[in-house]
N, C-alpha and C positions, 0 to 999 in steps of 0.2 A: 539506545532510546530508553527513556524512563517516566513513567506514567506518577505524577504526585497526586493525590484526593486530598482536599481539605474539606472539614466538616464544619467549618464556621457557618455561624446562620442556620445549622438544621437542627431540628427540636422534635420534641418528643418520641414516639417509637424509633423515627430514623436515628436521632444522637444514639438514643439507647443500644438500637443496633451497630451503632457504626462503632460505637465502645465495643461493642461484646469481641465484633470481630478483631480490632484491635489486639483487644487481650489474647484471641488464637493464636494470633498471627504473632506473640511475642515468641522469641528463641530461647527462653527459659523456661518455659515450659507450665508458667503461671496460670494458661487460663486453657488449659485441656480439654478439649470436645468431648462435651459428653456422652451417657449412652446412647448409641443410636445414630452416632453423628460421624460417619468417616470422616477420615483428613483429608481426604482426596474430596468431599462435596461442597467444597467450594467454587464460587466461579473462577473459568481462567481464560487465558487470551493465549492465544500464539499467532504469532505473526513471522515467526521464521521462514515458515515456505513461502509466502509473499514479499518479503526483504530479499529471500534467494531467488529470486523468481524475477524482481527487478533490479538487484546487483548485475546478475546473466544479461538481462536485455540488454542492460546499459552499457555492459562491456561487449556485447555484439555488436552493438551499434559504435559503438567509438572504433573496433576494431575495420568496419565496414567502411567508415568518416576516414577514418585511416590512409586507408588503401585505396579509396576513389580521391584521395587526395595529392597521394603518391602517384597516382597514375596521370591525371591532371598539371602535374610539376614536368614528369617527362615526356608529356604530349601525347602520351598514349590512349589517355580519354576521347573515348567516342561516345557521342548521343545518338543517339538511337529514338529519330524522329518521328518514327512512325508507332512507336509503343509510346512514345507521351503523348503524342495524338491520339492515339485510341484513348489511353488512359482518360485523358481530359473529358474526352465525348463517354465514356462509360460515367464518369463521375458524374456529368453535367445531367447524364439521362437518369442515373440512379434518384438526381435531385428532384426529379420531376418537375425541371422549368418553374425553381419558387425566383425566381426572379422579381421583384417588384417592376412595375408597370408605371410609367411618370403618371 
């Protein structure tokens, strides 16, 4: 994943700024933080534990799709009527009857 920024159309402090950091952020070392300014006080983003977090889901879930799928081939699949009955009525009661009314 890769995040681009363009600074077309921004003007005055914001260009200025959006220069300055530019020049930090070069890998020669051009435009050095000055005193006072760690290198570490910029912003940042991580998104890693959230990407691993729904990679995991998603490969539970395929592995689950999987195997009630394989079970279903050789007849082995049973429903289990009375848990999606309950289920349906638990759901229907959580909604609190928003049903529309003709």
């Amino acid at each position: 994943m890769s995040i681009q920024i363009h600074n077309d159309g921004l003007a005055g402090a914001a260009a200025s700024e959006t220069s300055r950091a530019e020049q930090l952020a070069r890998p020669d070392g051009a435009g050095k933080p000055a005193a006072g300014q760690g290198a570490g006080s910029g912003d940042r983003v991580q998104i890693s534990s959230l990407a691993e977090a729904l990679t995991t889901s998603q490969s539970q879930r395929a592995a689950t799709v999987q195997r009630l799928a394989a079970a279903y081939r050789n007849g082995s699949y049973q429903v289990d009527s009375t848990s999606i009955a309950r289920a349906l009525l638990n759901e229907s009661l959580e909604a609190g009857g928003t049903e529309s009314k003709p």
